[in-house]
Structures are given as structure tokens and as C-alpha cells.
N, C-alpha and C positions, 0 to 999 in steps of 0.2 A: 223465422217468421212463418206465423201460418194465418190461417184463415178459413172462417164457415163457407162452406160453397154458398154462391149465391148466382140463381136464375140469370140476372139481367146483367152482372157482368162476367159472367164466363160465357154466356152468347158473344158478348163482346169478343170475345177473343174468340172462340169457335168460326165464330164470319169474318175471321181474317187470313184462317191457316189457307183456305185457296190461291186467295191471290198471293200469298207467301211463299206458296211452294211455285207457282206462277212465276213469281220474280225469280224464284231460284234454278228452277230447269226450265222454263220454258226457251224451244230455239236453240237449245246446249247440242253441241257434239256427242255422239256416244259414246267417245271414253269416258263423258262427266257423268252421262244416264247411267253406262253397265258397268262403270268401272267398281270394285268390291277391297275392301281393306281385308278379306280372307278368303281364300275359296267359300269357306260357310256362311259369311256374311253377306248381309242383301244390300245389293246397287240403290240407289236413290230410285230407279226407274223399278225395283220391286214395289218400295215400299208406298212409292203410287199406289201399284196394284192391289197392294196389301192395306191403304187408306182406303182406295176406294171401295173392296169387299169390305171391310169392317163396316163402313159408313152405308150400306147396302142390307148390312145383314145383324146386325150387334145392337148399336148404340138405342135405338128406335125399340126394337124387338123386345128386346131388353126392357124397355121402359115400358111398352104396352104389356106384358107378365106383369112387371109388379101392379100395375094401375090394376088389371084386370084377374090376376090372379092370386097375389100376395105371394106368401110362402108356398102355396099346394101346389105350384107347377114348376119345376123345376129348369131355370134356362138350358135352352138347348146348346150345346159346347159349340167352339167356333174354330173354324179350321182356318189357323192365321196366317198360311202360305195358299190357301184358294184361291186368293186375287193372282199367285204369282200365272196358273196357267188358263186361268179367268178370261183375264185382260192380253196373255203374252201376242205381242207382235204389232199391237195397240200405238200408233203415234203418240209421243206424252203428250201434245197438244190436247188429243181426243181424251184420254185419261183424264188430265186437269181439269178437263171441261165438264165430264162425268161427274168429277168427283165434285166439282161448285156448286152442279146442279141440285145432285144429290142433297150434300151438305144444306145446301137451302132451303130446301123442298125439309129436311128432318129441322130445323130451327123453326122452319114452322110449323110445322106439327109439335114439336115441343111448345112451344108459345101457345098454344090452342088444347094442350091435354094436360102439361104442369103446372100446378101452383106450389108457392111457398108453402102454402098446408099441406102438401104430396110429399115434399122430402123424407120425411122419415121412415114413411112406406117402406115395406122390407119386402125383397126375393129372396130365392136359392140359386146362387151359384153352383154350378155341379163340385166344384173343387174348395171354394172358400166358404160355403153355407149358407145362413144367414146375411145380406147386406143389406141397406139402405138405398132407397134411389137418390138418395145425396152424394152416396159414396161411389154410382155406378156414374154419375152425369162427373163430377168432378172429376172420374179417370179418366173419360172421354178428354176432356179439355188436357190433365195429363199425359195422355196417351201422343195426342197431337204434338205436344211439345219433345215430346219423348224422341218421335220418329222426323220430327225437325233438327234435333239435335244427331240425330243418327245420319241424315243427307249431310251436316252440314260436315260432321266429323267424317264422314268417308272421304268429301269431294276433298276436304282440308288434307287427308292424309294421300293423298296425289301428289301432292308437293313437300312428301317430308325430308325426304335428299336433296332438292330441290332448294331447298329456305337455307342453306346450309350452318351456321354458326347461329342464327335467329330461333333455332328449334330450342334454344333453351331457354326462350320468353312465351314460345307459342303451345302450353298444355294442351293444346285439341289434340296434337300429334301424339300426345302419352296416354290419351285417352282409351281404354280397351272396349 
């Protein structure tokens, strides 16, 4: 199943990931915030930090180049662990709360600078080239769900010994 990105419902869904991730760590113990399914892997309470620098620095930026620039300026790369020492030490209460702010404060300004005649507007990625701002706002809404699935698969694999003989109905656990 796929689908043409479309403005009014993937804001839908963009002004929901806060209170989402709200309901999911907000008040949590820190074995649920730092706990990490690898040394290299990032805690739920990273990818806070890492939602709220991208939501800070990406999604919006991103969108003002292509409006104002086209293809002649080339997005500036984004460093996707900055939020980790950004934010570190940050209650996730404080965090969550940045990041609704934030996220609010860019839905509205997307509401106010994009129309459905902008999508096909093109930048330059430094890595992938040529995109559309169809293709940058639809990752935004991907992205979120991306790093939703990645909190949910971490805190899940906390209990993979734990679930004992049940781990062979529960795929999150086989998830890499």
C-alpha cells in the first residue's frame, strides 16, 4: 500500500508523535529511558534528544532551501547524534516538552509557507541529490514513525528472557 504524500493528513499524524512518545516515557524509570538493546544502539532517552535536534534543525530548514532556494543551495548535512550531547542530563519530561513545543511552533509554520502547488519543488540533498519537498516532508512523518518503532523495539527487548516460551509469537524481539 502506498500513497501520494498529502499536507493535511500527515500533519495529522506529525501532532500526534508528542503526546505518543509522552505516553510512552513520560515518569519511566531509567532502566526504560537508558536501557540500549547494544552498546551502539540508542536508548529511547537518545532518540528524544535526537527527535528533538532534528525537529530544531532539519525538517523546517530543509523546507525554507527548497521554497527559497531550489536546487542552487545545497542542504547543510545534519549531525544525527547532536541532540545526544545537546540535550544530555535533560529530564525527559523537559525534553518531551521541547520537543511539542517545537514540533508545534514547525506545523505551523509549515501551514503558513506550504501549499499543495510547493510539493514538487526540488532541493539538493548533499548525499541523495535532486529531491522533492514531497519526498523531504513525507520522510519527516516516516522518520517519526521510524524512531517510534525503535523506542518501542528497545523497551520490548528488556523482557526478551523474561516472556519465556511467548518469544515465539512476539517478533519485536527478532527485530534487529
Amino acid at each position: 500500500m502506498t500513497a501520494d504524500y498529502d499536507l493535511d493528513s500527515a500533519g495529522d499524524v506529525l501532532r500526534r508523535t508528542p503526546d505518543t512518545l509522552r505516553a510512552l516515557l513520560a515518569d519511566l524509570p531509567d532502566e526504560w529511558l537508558h536501557g540500549r538493546e547494544a552498546p551502539d544502539a540508542w536508548s529511547p532517552y537518545q532518540v528524544c534528544g535526537h527527535l528533538l535536534h532534528i525537529e530544531q534543525s532539519d525538517w523546517m530548514d530543509r523546507t525554507r532551501v527548497i521554497l527559497r532556494h531550489g536546487t542552487t543551495q545545497v542542504f547543510d548535512p545534519v549531525d544525527r547524534e547532536a541532540g545526544f550531547a545537546t540535550f544530555d542530563g535533560w529530564p525527559v519530561g523537559r525534553l518531551l516538552d521541547e520537543f511539542a513545543a517545537t514540533r508545534r511552533a514547525n506545523l505551523d509554520e509549515l501551514r503558513e509557507l506550504v501549499t499543495p502547488d510547493d510539493l514538487d519543488l526540488r532541493g539538493l540533498h548533499p548525499d541523495f541529490g535532486a529531491v522533492t519537498l514531497a519526498e523531504l516532508l513525507a520522510t519527516w512523518v516516516v522518520h517519526d514513525f521510524n524512531h517510534l518503532h525503535q523506542i518501542v523495539k528497545t523497551m520490548a527487548k528488556r523482557y526478551t528472557v523474561a516472556v519465556g516460551p511467548w518469544r515465539a509469537f512476539l517478533p519485536v524481539l527478532d527485530v534487529g
